[in-house]
N, C-alpha and C positions, 0 to 999 in steps of 0.2 A: 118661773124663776123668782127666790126673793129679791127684790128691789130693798138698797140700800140706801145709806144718807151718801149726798152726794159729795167726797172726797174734792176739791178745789187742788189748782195750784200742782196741778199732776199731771205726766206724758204717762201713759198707760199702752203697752204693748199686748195688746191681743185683735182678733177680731172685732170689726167696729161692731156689727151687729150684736154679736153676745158679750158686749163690755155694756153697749147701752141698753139692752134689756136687763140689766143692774139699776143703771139710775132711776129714780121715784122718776113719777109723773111731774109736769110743766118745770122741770128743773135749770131749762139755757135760757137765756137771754138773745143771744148771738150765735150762730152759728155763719163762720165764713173757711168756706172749702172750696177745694175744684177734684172732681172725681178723674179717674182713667178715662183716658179719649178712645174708646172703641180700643184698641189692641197698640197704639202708636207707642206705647213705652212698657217696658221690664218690669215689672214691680215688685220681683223675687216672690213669682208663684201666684200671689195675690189672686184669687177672683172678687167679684164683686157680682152682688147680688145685690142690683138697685131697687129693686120696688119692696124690698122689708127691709131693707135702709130707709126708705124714703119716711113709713109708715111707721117706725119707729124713732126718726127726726121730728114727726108731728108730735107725737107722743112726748118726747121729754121738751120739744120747745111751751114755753109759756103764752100766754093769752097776749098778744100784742107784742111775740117776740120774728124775729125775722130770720132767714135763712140767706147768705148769699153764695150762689150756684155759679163757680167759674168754668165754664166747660165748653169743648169746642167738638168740631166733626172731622172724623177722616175721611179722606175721597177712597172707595170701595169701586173699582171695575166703571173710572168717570165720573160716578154720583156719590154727592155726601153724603153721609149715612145720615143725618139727619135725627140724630142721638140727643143734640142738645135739647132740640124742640120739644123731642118725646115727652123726653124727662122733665121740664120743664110742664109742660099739660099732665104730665101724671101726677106731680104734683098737687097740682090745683086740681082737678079732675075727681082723683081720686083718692087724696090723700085729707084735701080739704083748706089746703093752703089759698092764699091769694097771689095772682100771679102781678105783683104790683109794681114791677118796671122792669125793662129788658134793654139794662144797659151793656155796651160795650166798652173793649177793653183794647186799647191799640197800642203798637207796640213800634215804640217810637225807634226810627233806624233798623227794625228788623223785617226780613223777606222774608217768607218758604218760598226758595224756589220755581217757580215754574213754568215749564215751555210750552203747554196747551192752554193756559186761563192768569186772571190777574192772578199776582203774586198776594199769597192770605197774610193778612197783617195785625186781624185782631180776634178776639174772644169774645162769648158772653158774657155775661154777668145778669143772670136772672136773681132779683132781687124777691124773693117767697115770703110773705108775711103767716101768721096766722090770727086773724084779724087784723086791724086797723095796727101799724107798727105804733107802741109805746111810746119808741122816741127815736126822732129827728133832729139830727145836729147838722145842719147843711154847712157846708165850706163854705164858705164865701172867698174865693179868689180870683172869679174872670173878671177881666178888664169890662166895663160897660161904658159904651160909645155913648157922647151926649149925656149921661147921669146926671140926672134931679133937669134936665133943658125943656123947655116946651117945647114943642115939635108937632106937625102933622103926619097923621098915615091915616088909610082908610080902612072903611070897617064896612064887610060883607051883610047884606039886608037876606033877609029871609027868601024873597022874591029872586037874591040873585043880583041885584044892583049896589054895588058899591058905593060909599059918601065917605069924604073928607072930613076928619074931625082932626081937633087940635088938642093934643091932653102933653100932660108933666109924666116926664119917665122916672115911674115913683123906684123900678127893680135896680139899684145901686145906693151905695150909702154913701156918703163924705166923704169916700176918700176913691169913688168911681171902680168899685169892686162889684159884683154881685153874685149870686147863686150859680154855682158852676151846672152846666148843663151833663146830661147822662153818657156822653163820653168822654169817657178817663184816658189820656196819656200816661204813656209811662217809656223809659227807659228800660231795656232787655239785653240779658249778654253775661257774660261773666265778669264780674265785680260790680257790674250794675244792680243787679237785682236783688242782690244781697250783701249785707258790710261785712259777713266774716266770709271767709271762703269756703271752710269745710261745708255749707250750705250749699256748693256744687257739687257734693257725690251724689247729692239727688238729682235721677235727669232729669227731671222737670220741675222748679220753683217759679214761683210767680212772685213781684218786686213786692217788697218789703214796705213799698206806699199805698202797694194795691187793698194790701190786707189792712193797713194803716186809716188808711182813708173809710173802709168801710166799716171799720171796729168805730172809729170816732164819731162815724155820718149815724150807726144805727145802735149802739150802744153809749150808757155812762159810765163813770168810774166806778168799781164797784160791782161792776154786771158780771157774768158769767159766760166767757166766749169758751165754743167747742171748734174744733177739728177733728170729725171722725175719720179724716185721712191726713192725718197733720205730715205724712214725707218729714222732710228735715224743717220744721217748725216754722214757717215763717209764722202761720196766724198767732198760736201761743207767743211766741216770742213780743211781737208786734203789740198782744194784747196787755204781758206785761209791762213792758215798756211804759204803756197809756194808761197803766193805773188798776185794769180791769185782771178781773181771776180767771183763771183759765184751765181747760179739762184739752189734751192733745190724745188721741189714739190711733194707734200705728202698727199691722200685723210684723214690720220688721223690726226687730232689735235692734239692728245696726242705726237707721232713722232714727228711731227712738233715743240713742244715744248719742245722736247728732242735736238732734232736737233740745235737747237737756243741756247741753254744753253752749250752745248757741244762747241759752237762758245764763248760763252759771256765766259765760264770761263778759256780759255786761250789764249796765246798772242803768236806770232812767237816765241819773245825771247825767252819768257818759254819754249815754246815748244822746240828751238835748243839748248838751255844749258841742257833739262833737260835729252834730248836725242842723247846730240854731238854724242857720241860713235858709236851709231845704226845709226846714219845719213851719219855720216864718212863712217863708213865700208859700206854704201849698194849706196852710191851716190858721189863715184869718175869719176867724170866724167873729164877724163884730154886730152883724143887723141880719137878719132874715126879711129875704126880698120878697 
């Protein structure tokens, strides 16, 4: 198939696999998605066909560009299907990606139910590079206990014996913040997860920080973020927002037309005045720790 120049700034309704064997080679910067969980939701017909998705994700991301992989498992006859893991090593396996962190996603105030085992509460988030990721914009917003104090802890000897040493807690800056650790909180629910609401005729969306935090942490402005199952838009949406150009693709229509409107009806500005507060507190980004 010819490969074309690639089109920016566009929700594109077809098939992800034959939309993206169109784009040229090393063409994304970013890619932040979460695929179908094993069979747990509707997706009007939808299959998916994960290992030439996969292997056509490597192909249009860039030398030092990243993937991030939201996805979870259903419990099948007691046991989890164990989907996310697959996918995740198929990637790197055999795709050629780097499997270069395996953060989680938790979901602040929400249960599944359940009377045999704990109640599931969060998600992955496999973070797939290809090669050494580009770029790294770390948040800076945990609290760091003690920042910039001398202090004692001890430190493990080769042999296995422990020693007391006394060093300056170099990881916070000035103002007792530092590098937030690889699980993310978030808020889940309706009107939670998303600021407009037509963003609920999708059954399943993930928070609008989630996609946020990840576009900002491994892309710049400028860069090129995909969703090759953009549902009702959050990644696109979220990418415009932050400055960056974005490609969404979506086999339904109806999505697709959701996804677009969720763009059309707001503007950065709006969006930073109307959520200073929430933007401030979760994206201090001032010193890397």
């Amino acid at each position: 198939m010819k490969k074309q120049k690639l089109e920016v700034n566009k929700i594109i309704n077809g098939h992800n696999i034959e939309v993206l064997k169109t784009f040229p080679d090393e063409c994304i910067d970013l890619t932040v998605t979460s695929p179908p969980y094993d069979d747990l939701r509707d997706y009007k017909g939808y299959t998916f066909n994960f290992e030439e998705l996969a292997h056509e994700l490597y192909r249009v991301t860039k030398k030092g560009g990243v993937i991030v992989w939201v996805v979870g498992d259903q419990v099948i006859e007691r046991s989890e299907s164990g989907s996310s893991f697959k996918q995740a090593l198929y990637f790197k396996e055999e795709c050629g990606f780097l499997l270069y962190d395996t953060m989680i996603y938790s979901k602040k105030g929400f249960s599944n139910p359940s009377t045999s085992r704990y109640h599931q509460t969060f998600e992955y988030m496999f973070v797939l590079s290809k090669g050494k990721p580009k770029t790294f914009n770390p948040i800076i917003d945990r609290v760091v206990k003690n920042a910039g104090r001398l202090t004692s802890t001890t430190k493990r000897q080769v042999t296995g014996e422990t020693i007391r040493v006394e060093r300056e807690i170099i990881c916070g800056n000035e103002k007792g913040l530092g590098k937030r650790y690889n699980i993310w909180e978030y808020d889940t629910g309706f009107s939670l997860s998303a600021s407009d609401k037509i963003a609920f005729e999708h059954p399943a969306i993930f928070p609008e920080p989630l996609a946020e935090d990840h576009i900002i942490s491994w892309s710049n402005k400028g860069d090129v973020v995909l969703d090759p199952m953009n549902g009702s838009g959050t990644t696109t949406k979220m990418a415009y927002l932050n400055g960056r150009k974005y490609v969404g693709i979506d086999v339904s229509k109806r999505y697709c037309e959701i996804a677009r409107k969720r763009i059309k009806d707001t503007t950065p500005k709006v969006y930073r005045e109307t959520n200073k507060k929430q933007i401030l507190k979760r994206h201090i980004n001032l010193l890397e720790c």
